[in-house]
C-alpha positions in Angstrom: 33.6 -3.9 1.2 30.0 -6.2 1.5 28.6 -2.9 2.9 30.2 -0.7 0.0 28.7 -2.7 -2.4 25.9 -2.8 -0.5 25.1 1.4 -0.9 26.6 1.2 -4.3 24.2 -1.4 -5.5 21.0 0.7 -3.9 22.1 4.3 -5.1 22.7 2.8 -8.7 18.9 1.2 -8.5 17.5 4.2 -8.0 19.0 6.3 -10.2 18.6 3.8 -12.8 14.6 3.8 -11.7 14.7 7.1 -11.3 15.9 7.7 -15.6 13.1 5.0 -16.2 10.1 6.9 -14.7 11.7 10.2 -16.6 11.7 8.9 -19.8 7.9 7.6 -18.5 6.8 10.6 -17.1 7.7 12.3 -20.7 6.1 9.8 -22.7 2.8 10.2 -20.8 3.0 13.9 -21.6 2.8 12.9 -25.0 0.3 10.7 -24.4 -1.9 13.3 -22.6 -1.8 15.5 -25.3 -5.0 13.5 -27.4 -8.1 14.1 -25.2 -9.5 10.0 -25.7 -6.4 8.8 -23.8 -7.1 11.8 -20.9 -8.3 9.1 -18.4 -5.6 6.4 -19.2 -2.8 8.9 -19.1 -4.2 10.4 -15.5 -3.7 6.3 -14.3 -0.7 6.3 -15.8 0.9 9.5 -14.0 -0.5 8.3 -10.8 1.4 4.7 -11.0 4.1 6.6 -11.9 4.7 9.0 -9.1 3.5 6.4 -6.9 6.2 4.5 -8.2 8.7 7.4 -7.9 7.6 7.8 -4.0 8.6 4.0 -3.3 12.4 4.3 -4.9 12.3 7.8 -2.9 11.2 6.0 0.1 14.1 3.9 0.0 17.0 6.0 0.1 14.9 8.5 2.3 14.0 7.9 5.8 11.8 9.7 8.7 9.1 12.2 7.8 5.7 12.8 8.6 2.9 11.5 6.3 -0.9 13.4 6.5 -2.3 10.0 7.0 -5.7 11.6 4.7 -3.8 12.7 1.7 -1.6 9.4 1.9 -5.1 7.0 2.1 -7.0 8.9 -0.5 -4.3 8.4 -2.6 -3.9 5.1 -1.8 -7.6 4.8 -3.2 -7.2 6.0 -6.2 -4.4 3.6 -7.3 -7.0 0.8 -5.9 -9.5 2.1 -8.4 -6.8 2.7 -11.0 -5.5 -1.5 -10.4 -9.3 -2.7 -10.6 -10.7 -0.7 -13.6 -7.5 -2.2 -15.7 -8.0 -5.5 -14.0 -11.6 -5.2 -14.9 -11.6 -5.9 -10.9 -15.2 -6.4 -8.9 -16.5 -3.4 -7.6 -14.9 -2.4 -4.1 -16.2 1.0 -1.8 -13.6 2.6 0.2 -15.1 3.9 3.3 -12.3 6.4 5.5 -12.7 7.6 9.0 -9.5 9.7 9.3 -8.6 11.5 12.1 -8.4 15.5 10.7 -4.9 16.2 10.8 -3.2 12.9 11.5 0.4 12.8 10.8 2.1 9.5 11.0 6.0 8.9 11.2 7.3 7.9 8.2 8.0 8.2 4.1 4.6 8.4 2.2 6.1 6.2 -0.1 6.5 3.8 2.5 3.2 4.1 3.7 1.4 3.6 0.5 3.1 0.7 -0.3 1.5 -0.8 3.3 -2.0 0.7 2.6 -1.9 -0.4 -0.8 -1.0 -4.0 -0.2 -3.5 -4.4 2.7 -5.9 -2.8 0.2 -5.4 -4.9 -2.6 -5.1 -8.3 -0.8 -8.3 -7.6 0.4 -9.6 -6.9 -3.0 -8.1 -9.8 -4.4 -10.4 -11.9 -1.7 -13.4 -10.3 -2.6 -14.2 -11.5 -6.2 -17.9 -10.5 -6.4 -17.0 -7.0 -4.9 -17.6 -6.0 -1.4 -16.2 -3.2 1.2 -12.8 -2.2 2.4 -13.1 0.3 5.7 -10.2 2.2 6.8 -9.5 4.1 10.1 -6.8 6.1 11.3 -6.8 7.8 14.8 -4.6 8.9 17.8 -5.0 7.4 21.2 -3.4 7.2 24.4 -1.2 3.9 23.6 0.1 5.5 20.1 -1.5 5.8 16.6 -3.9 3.4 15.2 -4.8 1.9 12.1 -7.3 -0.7 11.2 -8.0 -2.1 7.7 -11.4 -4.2 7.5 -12.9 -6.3 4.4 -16.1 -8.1 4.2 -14.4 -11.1 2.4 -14.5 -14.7 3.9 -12.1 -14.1 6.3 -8.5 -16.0 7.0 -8.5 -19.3 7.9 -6.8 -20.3 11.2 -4.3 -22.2 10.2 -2.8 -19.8 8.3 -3.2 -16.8 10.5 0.4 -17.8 12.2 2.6 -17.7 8.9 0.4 -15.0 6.9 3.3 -12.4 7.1 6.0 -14.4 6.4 7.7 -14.0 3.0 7.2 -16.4 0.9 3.5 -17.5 2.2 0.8 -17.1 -0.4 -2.8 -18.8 -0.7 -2.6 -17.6 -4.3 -0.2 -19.3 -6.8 -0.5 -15.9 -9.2 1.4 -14.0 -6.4 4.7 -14.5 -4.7 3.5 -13.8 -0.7 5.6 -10.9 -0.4 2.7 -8.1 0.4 1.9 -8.8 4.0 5.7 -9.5 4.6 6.3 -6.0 3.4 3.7 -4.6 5.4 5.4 -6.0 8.8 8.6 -4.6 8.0 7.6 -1.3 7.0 5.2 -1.0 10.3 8.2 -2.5 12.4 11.0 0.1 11.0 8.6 2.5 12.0 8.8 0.9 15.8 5.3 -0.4 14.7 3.2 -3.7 15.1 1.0 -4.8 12.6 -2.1 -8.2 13.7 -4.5 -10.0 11.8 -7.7 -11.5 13.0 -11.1 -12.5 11.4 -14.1 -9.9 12.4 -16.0 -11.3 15.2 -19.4 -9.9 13.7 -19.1 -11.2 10.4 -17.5 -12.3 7.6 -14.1 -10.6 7.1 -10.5 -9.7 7.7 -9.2 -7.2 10.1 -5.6 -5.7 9.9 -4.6 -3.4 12.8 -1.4 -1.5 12.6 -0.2 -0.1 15.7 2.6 2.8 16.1 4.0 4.4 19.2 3.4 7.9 19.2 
């Protein structure tokens, strides 16, 4: 029975989601349709299918992602968060291996990519640099995420993905938490460490191949 209720509960969230990004989707096409809200309802749509990938991630598992597409994606909802937030201004810089698949959902994967991004963001109030990489190598796949913030202090470096943990009252610590389990359902590790040549964080996801 627990594990009845357990599928019923999860198919019933998403197709109760799924009849909340319809009637969304619909009223953004409206809202398209008056060319001084062109721009807002472009950040709209992209929220929302973003949003539709995540619910689709959860009742879908496997795939490939095209690690590119996923990441630029991933930087336009960045730009999208910090142009509503009035954010600082951040540069993206990608070095993607051409061609790079990665196992997985892409919803899945944007919602790793786009917490690492936006923690990072969050750290870096006057603005500064995220740098992503994705490559292949003999021990697996690769990913690396690096910020020119300040950095994580040390004594929080051992409980930084643990649910719960926050630096930040405004947010519940559930970003980097996510991240690990996603990485690890994928047979993946995910580290944190300071950069040893400056300021900054460094997040390095690591999947078999």
């Amino acid at each position: 029975m627990p594990d009845r209720l357990h599928h019923l509960t999860l198919a019933g969230v998403v197709h109760d989601l799924n009849n909340v990004f319809e009637t969304l989707f619909e009223a953004n096409d409206v809202l398209k349709l008056d060319p001084k809200y062109a721009k807002l309802s472009a950040t709209i749509k992209r929220s929302l299918k973003h949003g539709a990938r995540i619910v689709k991630s959860l009742e879908t598992q496997g795939g490939l992602t095209d690690a590119a597409r996923m990441i630029e994606q991933v930087e336009a909802l960045l730009m999208d968060y910090l142009i509503s937030s009035r954010g600082p201004a951040i540069a993206v810089v990608t070095e993607i291996e051409p061609n790079l698949q990665i196992a997985g959902n892409r919803g899945a994967w944007e919602r790793v990519l786009l917490n690492l991004f936006l923690n990072a963001a969050r750290m870096m109030s006057q603005g500064g640099t995220i740098s992503v990489s994705a490559r292949s190598g003999s021990n697996g796949v690769e990913i690396v995420v690096i910020d020119s913030g300040p950095g994580i202090p040390a004594k929080v470096l051992p409980s930084l993905f643990e649910p719960g943990f926050t630096t930040t009252p405004r947010h519940k610590g559930l970003g980097l938490h996510i991240v690990r389990s996603i990485v690890e359902s994928q047979g993946g590790t995910v580290s944190a460490a300071n950069r040893e040549d400056q300021p900054g964080a460094a997040f390095r996801i690591l999947l078999p191949r």
